[in-house]
C-alpha positions as CSV (number, residue, x, y, z in Angstrom):
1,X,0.0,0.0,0.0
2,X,1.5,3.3,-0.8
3,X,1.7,5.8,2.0
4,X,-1.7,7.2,3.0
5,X,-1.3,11.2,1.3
6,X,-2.6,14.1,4.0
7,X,-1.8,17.2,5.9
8,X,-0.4,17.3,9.2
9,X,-1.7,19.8,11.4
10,X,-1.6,20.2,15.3
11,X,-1.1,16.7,15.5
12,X,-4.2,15.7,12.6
13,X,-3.6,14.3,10.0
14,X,-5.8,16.0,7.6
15,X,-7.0,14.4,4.0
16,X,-7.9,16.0,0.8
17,X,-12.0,16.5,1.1
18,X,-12.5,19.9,0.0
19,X,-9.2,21.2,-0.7
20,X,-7.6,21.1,-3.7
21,X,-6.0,17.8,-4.7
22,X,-2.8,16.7,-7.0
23,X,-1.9,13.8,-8.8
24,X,1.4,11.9,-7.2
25,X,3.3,10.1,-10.4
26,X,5.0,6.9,-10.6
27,X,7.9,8.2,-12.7
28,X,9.2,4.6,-14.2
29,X,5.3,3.8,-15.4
30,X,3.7,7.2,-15.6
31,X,0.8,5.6,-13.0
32,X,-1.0,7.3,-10.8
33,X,-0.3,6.8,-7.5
34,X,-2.4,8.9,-5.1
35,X,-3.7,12.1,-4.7
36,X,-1.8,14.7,-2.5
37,X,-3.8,17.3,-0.7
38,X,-3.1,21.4,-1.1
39,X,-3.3,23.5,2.2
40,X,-5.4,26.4,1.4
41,X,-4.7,29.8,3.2
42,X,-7.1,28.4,6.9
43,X,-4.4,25.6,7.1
44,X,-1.4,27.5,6.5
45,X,-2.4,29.7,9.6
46,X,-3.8,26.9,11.1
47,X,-0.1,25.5,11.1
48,X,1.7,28.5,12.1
49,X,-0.8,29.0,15.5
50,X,-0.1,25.6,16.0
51,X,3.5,26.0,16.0
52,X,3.1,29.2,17.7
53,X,1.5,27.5,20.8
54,X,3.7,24.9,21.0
55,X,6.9,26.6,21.3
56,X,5.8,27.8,24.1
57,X,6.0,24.4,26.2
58,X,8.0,22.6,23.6
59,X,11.0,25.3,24.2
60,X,11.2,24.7,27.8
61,X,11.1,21.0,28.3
62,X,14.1,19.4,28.9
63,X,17.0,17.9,26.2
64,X,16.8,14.7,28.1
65,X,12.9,14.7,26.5
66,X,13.6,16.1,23.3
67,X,16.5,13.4,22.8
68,X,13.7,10.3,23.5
69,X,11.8,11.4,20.8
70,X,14.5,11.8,18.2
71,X,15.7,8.2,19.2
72,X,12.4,6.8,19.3
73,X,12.5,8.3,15.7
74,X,15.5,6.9,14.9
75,X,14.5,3.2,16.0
76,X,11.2,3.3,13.8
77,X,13.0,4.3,10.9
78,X,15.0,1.8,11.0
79,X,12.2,-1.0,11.6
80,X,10.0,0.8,8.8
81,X,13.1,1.3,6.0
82,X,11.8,-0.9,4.0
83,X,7.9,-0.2,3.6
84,X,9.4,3.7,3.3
85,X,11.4,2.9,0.9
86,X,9.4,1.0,-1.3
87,X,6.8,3.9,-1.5
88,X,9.8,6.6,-2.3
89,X,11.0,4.0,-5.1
90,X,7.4,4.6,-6.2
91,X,6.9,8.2,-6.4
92,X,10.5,9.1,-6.8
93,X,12.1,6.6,-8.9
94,X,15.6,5.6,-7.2
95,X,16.5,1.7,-6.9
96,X,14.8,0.1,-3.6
97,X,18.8,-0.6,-2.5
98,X,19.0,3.4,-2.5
99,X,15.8,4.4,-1.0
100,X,15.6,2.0,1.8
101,X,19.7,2.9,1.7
102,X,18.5,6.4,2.7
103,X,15.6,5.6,5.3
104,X,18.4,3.4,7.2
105,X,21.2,6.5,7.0
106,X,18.6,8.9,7.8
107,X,17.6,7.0,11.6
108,X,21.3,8.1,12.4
109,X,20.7,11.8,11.9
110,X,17.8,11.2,14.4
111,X,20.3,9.5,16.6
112,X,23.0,12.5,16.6
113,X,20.4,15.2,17.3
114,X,19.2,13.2,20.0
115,X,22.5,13.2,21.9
116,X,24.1,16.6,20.5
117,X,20.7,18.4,21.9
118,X,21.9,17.3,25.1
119,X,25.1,19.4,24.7
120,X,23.7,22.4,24.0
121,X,26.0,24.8,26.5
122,X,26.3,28.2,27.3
123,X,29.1,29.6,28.8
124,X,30.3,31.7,31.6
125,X,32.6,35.2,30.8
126,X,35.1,36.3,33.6
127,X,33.9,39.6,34.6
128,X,35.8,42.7,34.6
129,X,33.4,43.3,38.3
130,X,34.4,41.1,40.5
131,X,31.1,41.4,42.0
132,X,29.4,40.8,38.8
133,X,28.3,37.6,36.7
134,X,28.4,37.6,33.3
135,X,27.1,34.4,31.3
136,X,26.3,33.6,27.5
137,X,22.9,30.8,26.8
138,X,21.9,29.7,23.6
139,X,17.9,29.5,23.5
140,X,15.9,28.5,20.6
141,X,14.9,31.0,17.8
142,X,11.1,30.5,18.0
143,X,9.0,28.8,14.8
144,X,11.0,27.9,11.7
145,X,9.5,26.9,8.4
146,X,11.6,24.7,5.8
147,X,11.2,23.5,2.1
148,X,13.0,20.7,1.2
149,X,13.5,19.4,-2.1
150,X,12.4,15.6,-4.1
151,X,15.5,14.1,-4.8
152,X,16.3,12.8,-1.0
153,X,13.1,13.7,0.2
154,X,13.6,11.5,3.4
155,X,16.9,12.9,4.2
156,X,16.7,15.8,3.5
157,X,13.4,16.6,5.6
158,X,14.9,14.8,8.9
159,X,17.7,16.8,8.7
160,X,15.8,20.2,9.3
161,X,12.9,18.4,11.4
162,X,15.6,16.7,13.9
163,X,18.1,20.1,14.3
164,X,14.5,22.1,14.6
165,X,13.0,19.8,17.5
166,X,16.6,19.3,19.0
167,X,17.3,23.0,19.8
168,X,13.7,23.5,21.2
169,X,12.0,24.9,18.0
170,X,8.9,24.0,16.2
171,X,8.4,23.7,12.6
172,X,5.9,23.9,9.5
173,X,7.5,21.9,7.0
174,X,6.4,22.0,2.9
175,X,7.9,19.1,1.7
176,X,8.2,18.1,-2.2
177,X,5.0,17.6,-4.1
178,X,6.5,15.5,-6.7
179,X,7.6,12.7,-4.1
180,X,5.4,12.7,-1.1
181,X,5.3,9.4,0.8
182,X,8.5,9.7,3.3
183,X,7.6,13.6,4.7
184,X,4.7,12.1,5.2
185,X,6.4,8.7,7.0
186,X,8.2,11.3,9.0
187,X,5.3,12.5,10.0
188,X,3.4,9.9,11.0
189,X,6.9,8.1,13.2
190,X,7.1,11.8,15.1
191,X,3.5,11.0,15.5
192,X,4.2,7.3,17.1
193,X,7.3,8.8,18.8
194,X,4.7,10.9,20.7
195,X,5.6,14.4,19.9
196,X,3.5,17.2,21.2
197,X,1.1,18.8,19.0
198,X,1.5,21.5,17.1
199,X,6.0,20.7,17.5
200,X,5.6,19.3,14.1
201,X,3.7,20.4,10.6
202,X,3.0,19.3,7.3
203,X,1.7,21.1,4.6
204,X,1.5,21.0,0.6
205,X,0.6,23.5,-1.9
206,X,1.9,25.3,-4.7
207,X,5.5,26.0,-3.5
208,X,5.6,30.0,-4.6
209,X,2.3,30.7,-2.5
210,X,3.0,29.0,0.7
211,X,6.5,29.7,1.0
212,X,5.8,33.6,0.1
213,X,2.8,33.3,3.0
214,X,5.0,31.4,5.9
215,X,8.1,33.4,5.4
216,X,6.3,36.7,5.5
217,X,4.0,35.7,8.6
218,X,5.2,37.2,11.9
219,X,4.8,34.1,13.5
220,X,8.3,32.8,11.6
221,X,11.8,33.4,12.7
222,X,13.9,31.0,10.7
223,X,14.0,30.1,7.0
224,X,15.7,26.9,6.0
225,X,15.5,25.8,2.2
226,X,17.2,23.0,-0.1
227,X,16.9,23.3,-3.6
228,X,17.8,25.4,-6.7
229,X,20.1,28.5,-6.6
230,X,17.8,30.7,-8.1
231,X,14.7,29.6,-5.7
232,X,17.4,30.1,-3.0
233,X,18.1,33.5,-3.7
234,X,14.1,34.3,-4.0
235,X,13.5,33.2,-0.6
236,X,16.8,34.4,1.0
237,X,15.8,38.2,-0.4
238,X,12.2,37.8,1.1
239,X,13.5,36.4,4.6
240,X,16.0,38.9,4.8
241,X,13.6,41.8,4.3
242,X,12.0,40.9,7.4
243,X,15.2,40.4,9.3
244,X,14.8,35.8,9.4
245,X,17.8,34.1,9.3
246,X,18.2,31.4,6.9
247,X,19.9,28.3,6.2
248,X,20.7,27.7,2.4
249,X,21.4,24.9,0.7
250,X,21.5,25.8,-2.9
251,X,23.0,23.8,-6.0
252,X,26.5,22.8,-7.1
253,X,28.4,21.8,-9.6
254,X,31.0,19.6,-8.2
255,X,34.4,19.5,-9.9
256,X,36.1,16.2,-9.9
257,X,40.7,16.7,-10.1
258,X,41.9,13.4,-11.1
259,X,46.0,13.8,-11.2
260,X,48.6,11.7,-12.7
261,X,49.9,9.7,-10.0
262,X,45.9,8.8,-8.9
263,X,44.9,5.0,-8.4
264,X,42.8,5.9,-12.5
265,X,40.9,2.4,-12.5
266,X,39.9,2.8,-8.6
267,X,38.8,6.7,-9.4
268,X,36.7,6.0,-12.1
269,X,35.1,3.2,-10.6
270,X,34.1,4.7,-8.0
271,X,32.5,7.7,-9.6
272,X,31.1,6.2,-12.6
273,X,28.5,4.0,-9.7
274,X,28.3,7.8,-7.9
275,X,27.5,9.6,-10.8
276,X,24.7,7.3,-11.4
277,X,23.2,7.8,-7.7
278,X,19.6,8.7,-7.9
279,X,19.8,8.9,-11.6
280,X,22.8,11.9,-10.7
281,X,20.0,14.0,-9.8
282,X,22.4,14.7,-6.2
283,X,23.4,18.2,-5.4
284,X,26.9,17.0,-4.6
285,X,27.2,14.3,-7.5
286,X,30.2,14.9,-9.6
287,X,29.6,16.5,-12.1
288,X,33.1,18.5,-14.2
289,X,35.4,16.2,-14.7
290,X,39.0,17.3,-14.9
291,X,41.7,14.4,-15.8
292,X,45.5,15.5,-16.0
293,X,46.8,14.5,-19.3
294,X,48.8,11.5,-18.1
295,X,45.4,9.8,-16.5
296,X,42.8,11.1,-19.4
297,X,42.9,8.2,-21.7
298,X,43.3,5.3,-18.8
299,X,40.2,7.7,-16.9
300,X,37.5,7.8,-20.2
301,X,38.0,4.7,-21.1
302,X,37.5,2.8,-17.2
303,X,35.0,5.2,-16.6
304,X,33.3,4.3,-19.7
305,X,32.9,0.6,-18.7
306,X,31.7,1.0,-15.7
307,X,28.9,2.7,-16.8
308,X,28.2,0.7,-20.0
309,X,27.2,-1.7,-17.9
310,X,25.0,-0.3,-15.6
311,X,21.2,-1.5,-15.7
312,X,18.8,1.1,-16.1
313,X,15.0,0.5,-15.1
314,X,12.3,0.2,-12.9
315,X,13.7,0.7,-8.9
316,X,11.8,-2.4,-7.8
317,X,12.8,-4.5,-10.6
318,X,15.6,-6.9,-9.6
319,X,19.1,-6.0,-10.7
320,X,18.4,-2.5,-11.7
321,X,21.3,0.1,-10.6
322,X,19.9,3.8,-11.4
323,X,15.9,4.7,-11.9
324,X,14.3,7.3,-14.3
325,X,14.4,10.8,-14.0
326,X,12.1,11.9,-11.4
327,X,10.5,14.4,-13.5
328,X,9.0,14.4,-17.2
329,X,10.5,18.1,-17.8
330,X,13.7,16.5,-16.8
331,X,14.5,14.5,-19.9
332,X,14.3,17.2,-22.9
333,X,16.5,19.3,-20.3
334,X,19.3,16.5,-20.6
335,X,18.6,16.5,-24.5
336,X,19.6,20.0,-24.3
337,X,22.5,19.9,-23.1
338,X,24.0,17.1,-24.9
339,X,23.2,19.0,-28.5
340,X,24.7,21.9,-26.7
341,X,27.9,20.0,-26.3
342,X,27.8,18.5,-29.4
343,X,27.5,21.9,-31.8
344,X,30.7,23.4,-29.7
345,X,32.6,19.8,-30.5
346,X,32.1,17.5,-27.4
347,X,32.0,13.9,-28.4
348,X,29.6,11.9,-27.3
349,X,31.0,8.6,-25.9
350,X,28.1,6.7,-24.1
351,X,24.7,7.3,-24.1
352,X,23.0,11.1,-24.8
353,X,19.4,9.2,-25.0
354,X,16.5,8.1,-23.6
355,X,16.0,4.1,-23.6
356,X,11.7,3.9,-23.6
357,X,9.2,5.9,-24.1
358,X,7.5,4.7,-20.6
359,X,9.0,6.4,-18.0
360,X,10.9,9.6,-17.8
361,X,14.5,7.4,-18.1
362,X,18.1,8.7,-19.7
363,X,20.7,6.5,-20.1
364,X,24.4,7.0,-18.3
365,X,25.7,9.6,-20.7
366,X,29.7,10.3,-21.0
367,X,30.8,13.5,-23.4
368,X,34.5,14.4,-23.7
369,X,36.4,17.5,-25.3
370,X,33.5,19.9,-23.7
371,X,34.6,23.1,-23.9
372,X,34.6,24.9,-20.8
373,X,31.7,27.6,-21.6
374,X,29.3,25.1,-22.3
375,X,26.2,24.3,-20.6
376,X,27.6,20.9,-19.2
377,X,30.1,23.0,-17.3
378,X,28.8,26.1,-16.4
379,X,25.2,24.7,-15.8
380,X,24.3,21.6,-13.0
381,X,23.0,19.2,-15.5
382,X,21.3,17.4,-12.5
383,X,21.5,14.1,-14.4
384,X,23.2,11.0,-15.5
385,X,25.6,13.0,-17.8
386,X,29.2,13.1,-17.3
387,X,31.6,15.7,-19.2
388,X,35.2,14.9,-19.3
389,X,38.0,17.2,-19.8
390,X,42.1,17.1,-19.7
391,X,44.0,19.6,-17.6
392,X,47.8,20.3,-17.7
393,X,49.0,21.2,-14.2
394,X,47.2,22.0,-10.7
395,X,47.1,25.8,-10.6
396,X,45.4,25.6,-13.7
397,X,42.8,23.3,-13.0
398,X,42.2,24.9,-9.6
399,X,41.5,28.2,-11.5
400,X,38.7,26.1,-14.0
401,X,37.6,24.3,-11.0
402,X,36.8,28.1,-9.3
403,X,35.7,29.7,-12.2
404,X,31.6,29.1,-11.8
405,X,29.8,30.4,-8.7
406,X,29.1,27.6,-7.0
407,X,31.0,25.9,-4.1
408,X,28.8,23.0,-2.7
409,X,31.6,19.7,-2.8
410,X,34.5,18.5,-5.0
411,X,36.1,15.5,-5.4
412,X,40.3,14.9,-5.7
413,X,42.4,11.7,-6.6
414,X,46.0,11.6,-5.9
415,X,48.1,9.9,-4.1
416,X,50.6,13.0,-3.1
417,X,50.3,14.6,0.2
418,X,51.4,17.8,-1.5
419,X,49.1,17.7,-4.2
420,X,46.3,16.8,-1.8
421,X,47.1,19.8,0.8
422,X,48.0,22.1,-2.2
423,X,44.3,21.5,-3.9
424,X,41.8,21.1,-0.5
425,X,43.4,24.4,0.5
426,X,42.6,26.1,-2.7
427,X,39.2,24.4,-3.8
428,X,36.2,27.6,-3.2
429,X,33.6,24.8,-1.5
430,X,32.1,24.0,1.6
431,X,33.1,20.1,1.8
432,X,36.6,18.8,-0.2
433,X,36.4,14.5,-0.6
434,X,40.1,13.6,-1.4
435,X,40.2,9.8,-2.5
436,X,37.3,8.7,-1.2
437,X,32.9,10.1,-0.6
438,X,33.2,10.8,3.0
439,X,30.1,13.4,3.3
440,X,26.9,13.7,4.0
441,X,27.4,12.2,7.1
442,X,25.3,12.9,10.8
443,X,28.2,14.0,12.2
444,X,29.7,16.0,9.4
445,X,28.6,19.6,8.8
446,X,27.2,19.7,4.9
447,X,26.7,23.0,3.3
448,X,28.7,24.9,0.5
449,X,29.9,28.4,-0.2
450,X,29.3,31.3,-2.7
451,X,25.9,30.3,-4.5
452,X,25.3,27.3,-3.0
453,X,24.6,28.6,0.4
454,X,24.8,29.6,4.0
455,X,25.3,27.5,6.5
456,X,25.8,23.9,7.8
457,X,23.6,21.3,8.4
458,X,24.9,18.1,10.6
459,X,28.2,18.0,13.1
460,X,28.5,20.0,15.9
461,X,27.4,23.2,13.9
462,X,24.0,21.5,13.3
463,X,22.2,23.5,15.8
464,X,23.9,26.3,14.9
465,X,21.1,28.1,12.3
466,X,17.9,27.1,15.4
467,X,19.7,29.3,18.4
468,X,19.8,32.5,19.4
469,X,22.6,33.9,21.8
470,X,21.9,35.7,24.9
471,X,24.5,37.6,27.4
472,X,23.2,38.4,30.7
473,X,25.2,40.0,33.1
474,X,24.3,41.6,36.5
475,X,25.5,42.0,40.0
């Protein structure tokens, strides 16, 4: 049974008679898979009063509370992976292995939060008065509201709901049309977990309405988004002209430095099965390829087998290694940039089509001799295409590899220390992988620089974005 659709309101869950409905698409058939209720203006500030109230209790109850919930959360997403998984392999498209893959990483972020909202310190400041106190306490900004995008729509949801509950906030959540069923599993194992009412809301809708009405509502005082640059810059401009901090994360366009003296046949092994990841439809999946010279040949043509043999299909088909494209709109965009590429000379290797008429599917694509103000490397294709270009020497392919305005992740293969230091130094992005994917983790802050965003989410500097800092002082 696919996951029962609804709002979730003040501890209701609410179902679609008399509001405005969607269809939810099976992306690999094109099937129908339910129909996804729209909040209409009542529930929006419905939602925010909810939240409203509850801070007010949820903020002062203790960490050692907070922290049962978010493991209790933890410990059902882990019994439930599965049944969660199988309805995001529906409605998103990514192989079960991946979904339920995600469902099983995501009960950890519920286990971090749980213990780091337990360390949530203050600090005392030696006075200049010796007969004075003077102390510094983090308390929790109030209601937040966050967007959070389709591709990980399990992942990325916890992450915001867990960092907003752990620091003492409540949220309104508008999770991602397109791919429903695990907000709403969140949902419903905060519900089990036997979170207050009103701590934790759902709500759907045309994304341009309700994020205009909850960021501009007094009730809000914290913006957290994930999704497209431009979005991003929308809703940062609006938040900030009411004085809401935000936490952005925006878009990349990850640069992969493979040098000389790299393990080649490990490298491209290793991001040809990456690059495929959720049909590369990953904000940090590699995505401008940069071999030295000495490596190229060796890289394209490993790189190349790999992913020549990887089955494309149905995600709850047997054997299959990458899903469709979540979105119909998705696959002419691919289209695009491949003739792009090929009228300014890139070759196309592997791929550059669609396999069936379906599903929205593109097969593993691999261009080389992409000039460097083409779409494929200025622009996030946000797909299973992979450009591949040859660079000379490192200052010179640290200068490409900074040239676009993005700075979300990068990826580096060599085996010199010097090379290694040289490059993570001088890489513009928030999170540097040097032979080996080592992000993403619950313990490892995740955010980027330059366009793709402000702040961290994860580590120690999870909470970071959900407090406020008060000095108090007297004698």
């Amino acid at each position: 049974m696919y996951e029962q659709l609804a709002l979730y309101i003040d501890g209701e869950f609410l179902s679609g008679e008399g509001r405005k409905t969607q269809d939810v698409i099976n992306p690999a058939t094109r099937e129908v898979l339910g129909q996804l209720p729209h909040a209409s203006q009542a529930d929006l500030d419905r939602a925010l009063q909810a939240a409203e109230r509850a801070f007010q209790t949820w903020k002062r109850t203790s960490p050692m509370e907070r922290a049962a919930i978010l493991r209790k959360v933890g410990e059902l997403s882990r019994e439930q992976a599965k049944t969660i998984g199988r309805n995001m392999t529906l409605d998103q498209g990514k192989p079960l292995a991946e979904a339920v893959g995600e469902i099983v990483s995501c009960s950890e972020h519920a286990d971090w939060h749980a213990e780091e909202c337990r360390r949530i310190y203050g600090r005392i400041v030696p006075p200049r008065n010796p007969d004075a106190r003077q102390m510094v306490v983090r308390e929790p900004i109030g209601v937040c509201v966050a967007f959070t995008p389709w591709n990980f729509p399990y992942n990325q949801a916890i992450r915001k709901i867990c960092a907003a509950l752990g620091a003492g906030c409540t949220i309104v959540l508008k999770g991602p049309e397109d791919s429903p069923s695990a907000v709403m599993a969140i949902a419903r194992l905060f519900h089990e977990a036997g979170l207050p009412k009103g701590c934790l809301n759902i709500v759907w809708g045309e994304p341009a309405k309700i994020s205009d009405y909850l960021i501009r509502s007094p009730i809000v005082r914290k913006v957290s988004f994930t999704g497209s640059v431009p979005v991003g810059k929308q809703l940062a401009a609006l938040a900030g002209a009411h004085m809401k901090p935000v936490t952005m994360e925006l878009g990349g366009h990850s640069p992969v430095l493979v040098f000389n003296d790299a393990d080649v046949k490990r490298a491209a092994d290793m991001l040809a099965r990456f690059k495929i990841r959720n049909a590369g439809q990953v904000c940090i999946s590699p995505t401008r390829f940069y071999i030295q010279e000495g490596a190229y040949d060796a890289f394209v043509s490993a790189f190349t087998e790999v992913l020549s043999g990887i089955k494309v299909g149905n995600g709850l088909d047997d054997g299959v290694q990458m899903g469709p494209l979540a979105h119909e709109r998705r696959v002419p965009v691919m289209t695009q940039f491949i003739e792009d590429a090929r009228k300014r000379g890139g070759k196309v290797v592997l791929g550059g089509d669609a396999p069936s008429d379906k599903g929205f599917f593109f097969n593993p694509t691999v261009i080389t001799d992409v000039p460097d103000d083409s779409m494929l490397m200025t622009e996030e294709p946000f797909g299973p295409v992979a450009p591949i270009v040859r660079f000379k020497d490192t200052d010179e392919v640290l200068k490409r590899a900074n040239s676009l305005p993005f700075g979300l992740s990068s990826y580096v293969f060599t085996e010199s220390l010097k090379t290694a230091t040289k490059v993570s130094n001088a890489l513009e992005v928030g999170m540097v992988n040097i032979n080996h994917f080592g992000s993403a983790l619950a313990e490892t802050p995740f955010g980027g620089v330059k366009d793709s965003g402000i702040g961290s989410e994860g580590g120690q500097e999870t909470f970071d974005g959900y407090l406020v800092t008060k000095f108090i002082t007297h004698v």
